[in-house]
LOMAR-612590 format. One record per residue (C-alpha): x negated, y, z negated; residue number from 1. Coordinates in nm, 4 decimals, m for minus. Layout:
N
+----------+----------+----------+-----+
:       c1 :       c2 :       c3 : pos :
+----------+----------+----------+-----+
:        X :        Y :        Z : NUM :
...
+----------+----------+----------+-----+
***
This chain:
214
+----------+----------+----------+-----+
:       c1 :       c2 :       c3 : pos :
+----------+----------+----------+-----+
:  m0.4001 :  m0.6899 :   3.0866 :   1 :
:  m0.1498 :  m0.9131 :   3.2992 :   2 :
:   0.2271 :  m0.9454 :   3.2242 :   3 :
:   0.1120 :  m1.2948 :   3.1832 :   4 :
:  m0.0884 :  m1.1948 :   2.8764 :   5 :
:   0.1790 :  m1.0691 :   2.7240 :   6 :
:   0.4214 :  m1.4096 :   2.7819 :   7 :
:   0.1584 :  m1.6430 :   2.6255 :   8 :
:   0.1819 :  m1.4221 :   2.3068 :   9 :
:   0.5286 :  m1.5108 :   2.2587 :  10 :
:   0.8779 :  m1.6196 :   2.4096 :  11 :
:   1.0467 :  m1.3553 :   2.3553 :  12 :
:   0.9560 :  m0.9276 :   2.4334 :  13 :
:   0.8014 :  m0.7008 :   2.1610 :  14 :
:   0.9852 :  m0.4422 :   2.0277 :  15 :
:   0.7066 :  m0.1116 :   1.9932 :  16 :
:   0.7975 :   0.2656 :   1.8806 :  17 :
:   0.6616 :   0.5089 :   1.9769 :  18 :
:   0.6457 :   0.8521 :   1.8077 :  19 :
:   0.5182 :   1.1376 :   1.9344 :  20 :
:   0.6455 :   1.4708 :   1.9790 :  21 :
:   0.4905 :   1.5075 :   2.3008 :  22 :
:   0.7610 :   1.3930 :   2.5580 :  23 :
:   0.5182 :   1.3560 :   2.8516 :  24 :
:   0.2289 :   1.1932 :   2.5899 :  25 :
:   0.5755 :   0.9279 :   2.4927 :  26 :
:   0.6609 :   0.8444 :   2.8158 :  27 :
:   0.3743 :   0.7988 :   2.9531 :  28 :
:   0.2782 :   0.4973 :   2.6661 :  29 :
:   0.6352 :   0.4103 :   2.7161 :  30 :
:   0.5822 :   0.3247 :   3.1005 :  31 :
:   0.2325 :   0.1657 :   3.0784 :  32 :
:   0.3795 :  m0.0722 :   2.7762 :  33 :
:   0.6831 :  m0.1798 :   2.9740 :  34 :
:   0.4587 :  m0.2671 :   3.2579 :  35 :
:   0.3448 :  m0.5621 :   3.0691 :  36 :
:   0.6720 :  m0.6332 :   2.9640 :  37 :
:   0.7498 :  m0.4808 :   2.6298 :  38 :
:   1.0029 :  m0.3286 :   2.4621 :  39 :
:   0.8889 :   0.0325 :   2.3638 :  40 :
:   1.1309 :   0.2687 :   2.2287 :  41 :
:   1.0134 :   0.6771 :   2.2224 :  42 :
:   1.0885 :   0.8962 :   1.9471 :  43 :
:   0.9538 :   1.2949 :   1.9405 :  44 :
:   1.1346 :   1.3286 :   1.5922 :  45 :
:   0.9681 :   1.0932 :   1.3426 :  46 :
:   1.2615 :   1.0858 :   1.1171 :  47 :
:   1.4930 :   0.9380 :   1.3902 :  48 :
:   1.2398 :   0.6525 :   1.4074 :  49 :
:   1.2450 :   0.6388 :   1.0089 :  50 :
:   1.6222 :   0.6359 :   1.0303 :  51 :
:   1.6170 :   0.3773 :   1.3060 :  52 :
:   1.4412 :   0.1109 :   1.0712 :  53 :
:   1.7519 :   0.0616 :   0.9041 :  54 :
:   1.8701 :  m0.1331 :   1.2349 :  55 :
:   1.5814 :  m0.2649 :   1.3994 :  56 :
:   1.2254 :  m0.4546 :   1.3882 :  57 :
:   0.8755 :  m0.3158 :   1.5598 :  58 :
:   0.5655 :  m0.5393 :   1.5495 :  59 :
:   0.4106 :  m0.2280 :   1.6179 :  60 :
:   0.4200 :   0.1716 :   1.6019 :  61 :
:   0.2189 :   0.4246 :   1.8134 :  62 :
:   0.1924 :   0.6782 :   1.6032 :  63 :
:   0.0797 :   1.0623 :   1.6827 :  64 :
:  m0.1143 :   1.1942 :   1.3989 :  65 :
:  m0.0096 :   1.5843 :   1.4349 :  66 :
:   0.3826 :   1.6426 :   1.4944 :  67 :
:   0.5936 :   1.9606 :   1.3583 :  68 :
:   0.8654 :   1.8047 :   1.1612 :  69 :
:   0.6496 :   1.5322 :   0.9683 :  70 :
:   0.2629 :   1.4613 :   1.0634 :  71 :
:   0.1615 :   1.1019 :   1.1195 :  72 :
:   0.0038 :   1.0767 :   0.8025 :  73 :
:   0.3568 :   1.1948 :   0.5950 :  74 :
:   0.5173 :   0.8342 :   0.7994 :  75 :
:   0.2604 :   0.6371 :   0.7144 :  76 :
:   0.2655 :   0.7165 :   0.2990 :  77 :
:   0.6726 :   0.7109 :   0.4070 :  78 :
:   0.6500 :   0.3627 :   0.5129 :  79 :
:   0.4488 :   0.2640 :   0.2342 :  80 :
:   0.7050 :   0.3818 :  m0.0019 :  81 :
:   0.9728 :   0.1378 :   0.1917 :  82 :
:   0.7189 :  m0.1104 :   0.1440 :  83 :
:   0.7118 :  m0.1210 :   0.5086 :  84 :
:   0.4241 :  m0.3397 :   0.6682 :  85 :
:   0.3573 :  m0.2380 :   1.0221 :  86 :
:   0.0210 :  m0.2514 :   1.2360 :  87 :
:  m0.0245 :   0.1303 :   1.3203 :  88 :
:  m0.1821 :   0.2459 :   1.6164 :  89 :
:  m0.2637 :   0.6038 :   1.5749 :  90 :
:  m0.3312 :   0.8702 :   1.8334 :  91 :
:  m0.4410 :   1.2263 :   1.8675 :  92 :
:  m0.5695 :   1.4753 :   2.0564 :  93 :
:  m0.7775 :   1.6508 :   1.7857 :  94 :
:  m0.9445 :   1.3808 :   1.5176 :  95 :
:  m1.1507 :   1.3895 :   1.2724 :  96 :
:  m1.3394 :   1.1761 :   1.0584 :  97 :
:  m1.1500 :   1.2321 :   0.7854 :  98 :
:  m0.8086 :   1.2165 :   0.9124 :  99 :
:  m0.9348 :   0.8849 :   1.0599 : 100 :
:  m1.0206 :   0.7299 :   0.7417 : 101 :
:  m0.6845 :   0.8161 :   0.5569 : 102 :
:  m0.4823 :   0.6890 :   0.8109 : 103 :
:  m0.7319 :   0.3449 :   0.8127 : 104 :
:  m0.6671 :   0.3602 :   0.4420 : 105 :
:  m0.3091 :   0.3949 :   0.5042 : 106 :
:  m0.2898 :   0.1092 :   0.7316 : 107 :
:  m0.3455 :   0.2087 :   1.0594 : 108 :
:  m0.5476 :  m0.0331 :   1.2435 : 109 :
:  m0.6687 :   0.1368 :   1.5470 : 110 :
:  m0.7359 :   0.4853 :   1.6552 : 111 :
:  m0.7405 :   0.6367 :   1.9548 : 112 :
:  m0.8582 :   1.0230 :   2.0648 : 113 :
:  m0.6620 :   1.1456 :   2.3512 : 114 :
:  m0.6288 :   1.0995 :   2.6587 : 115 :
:  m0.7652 :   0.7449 :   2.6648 : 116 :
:  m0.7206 :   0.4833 :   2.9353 : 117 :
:  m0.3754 :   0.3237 :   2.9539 : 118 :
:  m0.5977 :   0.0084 :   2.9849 : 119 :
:  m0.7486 :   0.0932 :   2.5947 : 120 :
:  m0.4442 :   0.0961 :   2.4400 : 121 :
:  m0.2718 :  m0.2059 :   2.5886 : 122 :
:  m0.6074 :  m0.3879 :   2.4997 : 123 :
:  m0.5203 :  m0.2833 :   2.1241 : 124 :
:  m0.1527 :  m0.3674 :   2.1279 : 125 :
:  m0.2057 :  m0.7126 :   2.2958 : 126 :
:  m0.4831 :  m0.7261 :   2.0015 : 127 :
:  m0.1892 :  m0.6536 :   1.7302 : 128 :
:   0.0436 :  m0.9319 :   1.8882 : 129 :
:  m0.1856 :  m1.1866 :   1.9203 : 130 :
:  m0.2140 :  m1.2035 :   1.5837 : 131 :
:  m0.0321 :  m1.4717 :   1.3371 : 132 :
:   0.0010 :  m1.1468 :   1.1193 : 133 :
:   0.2746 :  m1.1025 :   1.3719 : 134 :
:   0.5270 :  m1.3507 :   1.3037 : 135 :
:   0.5004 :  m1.3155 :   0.9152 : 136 :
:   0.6154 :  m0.9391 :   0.9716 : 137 :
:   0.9125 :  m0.9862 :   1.1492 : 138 :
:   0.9889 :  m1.2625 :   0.8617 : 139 :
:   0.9368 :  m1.0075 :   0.6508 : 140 :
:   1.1183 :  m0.7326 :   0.7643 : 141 :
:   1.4191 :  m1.0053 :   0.8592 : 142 :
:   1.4111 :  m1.0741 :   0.4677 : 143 :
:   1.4356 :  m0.6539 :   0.3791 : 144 :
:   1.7173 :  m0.6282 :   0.5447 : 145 :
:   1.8732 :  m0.9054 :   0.3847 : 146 :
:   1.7798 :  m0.7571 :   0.0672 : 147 :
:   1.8901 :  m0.3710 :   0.1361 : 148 :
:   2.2571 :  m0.4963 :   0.2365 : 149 :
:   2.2915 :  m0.6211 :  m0.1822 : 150 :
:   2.4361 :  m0.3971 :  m0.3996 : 151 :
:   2.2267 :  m0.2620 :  m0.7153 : 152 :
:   2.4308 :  m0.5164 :  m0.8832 : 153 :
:   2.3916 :  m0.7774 :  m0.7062 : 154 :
:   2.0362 :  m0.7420 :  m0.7032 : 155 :
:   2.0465 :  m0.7631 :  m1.0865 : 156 :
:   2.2376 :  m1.0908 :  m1.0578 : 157 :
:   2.0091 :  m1.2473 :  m0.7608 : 158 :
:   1.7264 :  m1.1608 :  m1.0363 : 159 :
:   1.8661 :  m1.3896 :  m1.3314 : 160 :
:   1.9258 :  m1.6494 :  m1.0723 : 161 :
:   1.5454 :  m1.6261 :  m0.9199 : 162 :
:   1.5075 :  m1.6797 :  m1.3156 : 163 :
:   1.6512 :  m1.9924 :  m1.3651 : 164 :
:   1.9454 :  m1.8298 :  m1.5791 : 165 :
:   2.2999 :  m1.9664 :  m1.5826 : 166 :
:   2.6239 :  m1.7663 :  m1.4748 : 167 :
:   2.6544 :  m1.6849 :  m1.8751 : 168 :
:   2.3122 :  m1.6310 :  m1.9360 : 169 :
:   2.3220 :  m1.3493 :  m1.6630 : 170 :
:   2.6943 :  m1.2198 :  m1.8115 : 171 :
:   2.5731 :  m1.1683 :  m2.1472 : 172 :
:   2.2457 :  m1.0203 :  m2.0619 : 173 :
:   2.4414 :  m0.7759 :  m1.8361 : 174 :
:   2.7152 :  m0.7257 :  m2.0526 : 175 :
:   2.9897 :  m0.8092 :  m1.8148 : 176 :
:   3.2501 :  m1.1090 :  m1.7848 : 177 :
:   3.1206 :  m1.4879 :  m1.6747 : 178 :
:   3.4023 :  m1.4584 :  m1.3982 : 179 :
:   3.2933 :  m1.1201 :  m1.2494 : 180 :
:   2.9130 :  m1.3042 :  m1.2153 : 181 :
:   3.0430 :  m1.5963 :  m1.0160 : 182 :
:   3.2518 :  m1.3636 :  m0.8372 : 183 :
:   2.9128 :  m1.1713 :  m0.7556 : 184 :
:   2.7040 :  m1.4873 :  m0.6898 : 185 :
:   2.9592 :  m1.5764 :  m0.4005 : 186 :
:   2.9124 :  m1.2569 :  m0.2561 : 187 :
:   2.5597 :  m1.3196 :  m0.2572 : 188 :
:   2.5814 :  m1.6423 :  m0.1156 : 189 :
:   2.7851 :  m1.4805 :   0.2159 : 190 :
:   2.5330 :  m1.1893 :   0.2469 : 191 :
:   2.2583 :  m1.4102 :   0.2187 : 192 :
:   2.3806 :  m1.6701 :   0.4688 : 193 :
:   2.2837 :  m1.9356 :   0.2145 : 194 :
:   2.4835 :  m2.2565 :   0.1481 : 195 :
:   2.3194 :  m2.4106 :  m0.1863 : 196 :
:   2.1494 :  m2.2371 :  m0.5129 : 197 :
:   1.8344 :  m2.4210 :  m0.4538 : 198 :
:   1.7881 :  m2.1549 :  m0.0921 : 199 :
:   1.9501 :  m1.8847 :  m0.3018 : 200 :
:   1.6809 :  m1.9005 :  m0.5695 : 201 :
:   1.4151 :  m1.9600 :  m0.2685 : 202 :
:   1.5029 :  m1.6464 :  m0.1278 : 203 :
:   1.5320 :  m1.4609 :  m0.4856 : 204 :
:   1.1263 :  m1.5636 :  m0.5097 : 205 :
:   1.0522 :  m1.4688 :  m0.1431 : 206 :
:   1.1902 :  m1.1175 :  m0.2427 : 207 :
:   0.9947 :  m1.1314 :  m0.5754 : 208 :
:   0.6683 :  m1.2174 :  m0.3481 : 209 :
:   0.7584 :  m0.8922 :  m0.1429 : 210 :
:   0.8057 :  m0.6857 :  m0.4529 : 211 :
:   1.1642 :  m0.6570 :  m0.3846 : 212 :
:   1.3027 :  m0.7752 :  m0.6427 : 213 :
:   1.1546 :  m0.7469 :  m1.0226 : 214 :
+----------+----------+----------+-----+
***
């Protein structure tokens, strides 16, 4: 694969983690990713990486199936209770059929028995970002994090808009003051980044699409 590949894919560089507990195994899909012109980011503790998704985007995640703290496996089912969509490459040194199939069935979309040629794996990543699948994630994660800066009560009030409901509709079904709503639906507005109600209730249903907000 040429860096060339890579720049057709996209304007701008990929951001890829990387977890594996075995610093050598990391660095070394670290280096032959950056080569291309990627953005890989290593991570022997899984839960740092978990941690880290609170800040940042991946179009993609090399993932090691066997690791002390948490196995590959435990981050997948962890991601899927974030409701966290991410194409999964996973990688091992020991497989089995079985393991194979849960992590397919988990959402893993490629796996690979180590070692393998560097040239095997870039072949799957540049399969990953060449796909449209691509852009709609990064939408997608852009509009979580939206969504996990509103408070619990906000979220409430963001629900009666996506509804259709008025400012006193929404009071009286939460039980609180008309003013303290419109106080709430400004804050929304700022967090949001949204200038008119008919984007505001937009985003409410693009939240309801991701199951974010019922």
């Amino acid at each position: 694969m040429r860096d060339q590949d890579i720049e057709a894919l996209s304007p701008h560089r990929w951001n890829i983690a990387i977890v594996d507990d075995d610093v050598s195994s990391c660095e070394a899909i670290q280096a032959s990713l950056k080569s291309i012109g990627l953005l890989p980011t290593c991570f022997t503790d899984p839960r740092l990486f978990l941690e880290s998704l609170a800040e940042r985007a991946y179009v993609c995640l090399i993932l090691d199936i066997h690791m002390p703290f948490m196995s590959g496996l435990e981050v997948q089912q962890r991601l899927h209770d974030l409701r966290i969509e991410l194409p999964i490459i996973m990688v091992t040194g020991h497989g089995d059929v079985v393991t194979a199939v849960t992590a397919m069935k988990l959402g893993a979309v490629e796996f690979l028995q180590k070692p393998f040629p560097a040239e095997t794996l870039l072949t799957a990543v540049q399969s990953i970002l060449s796909r449209e699948k691509v852009t709609d994630l990064e939408h997608r994660h852009y509009l979580k994090r939206l969504f996990n800066a509103l408070t619990t009560r906000e979220r409430d009030i963001l629900l009666g808009i996506g509804r259709g409901l008025r400012s006193k509709q929404i009071a009286d079904e939460l039980g609180i003051a008309q003013k303290t709503v419109d106080e709430y639906r400004h804050r929304i507005f700022v967090k949001l980044n949204v200038n008119s109600a008919t984007k505001l209730a937009s985003l409410a249903t693009e939240f309801r699409h991701l199951r974010l907000l019922n």
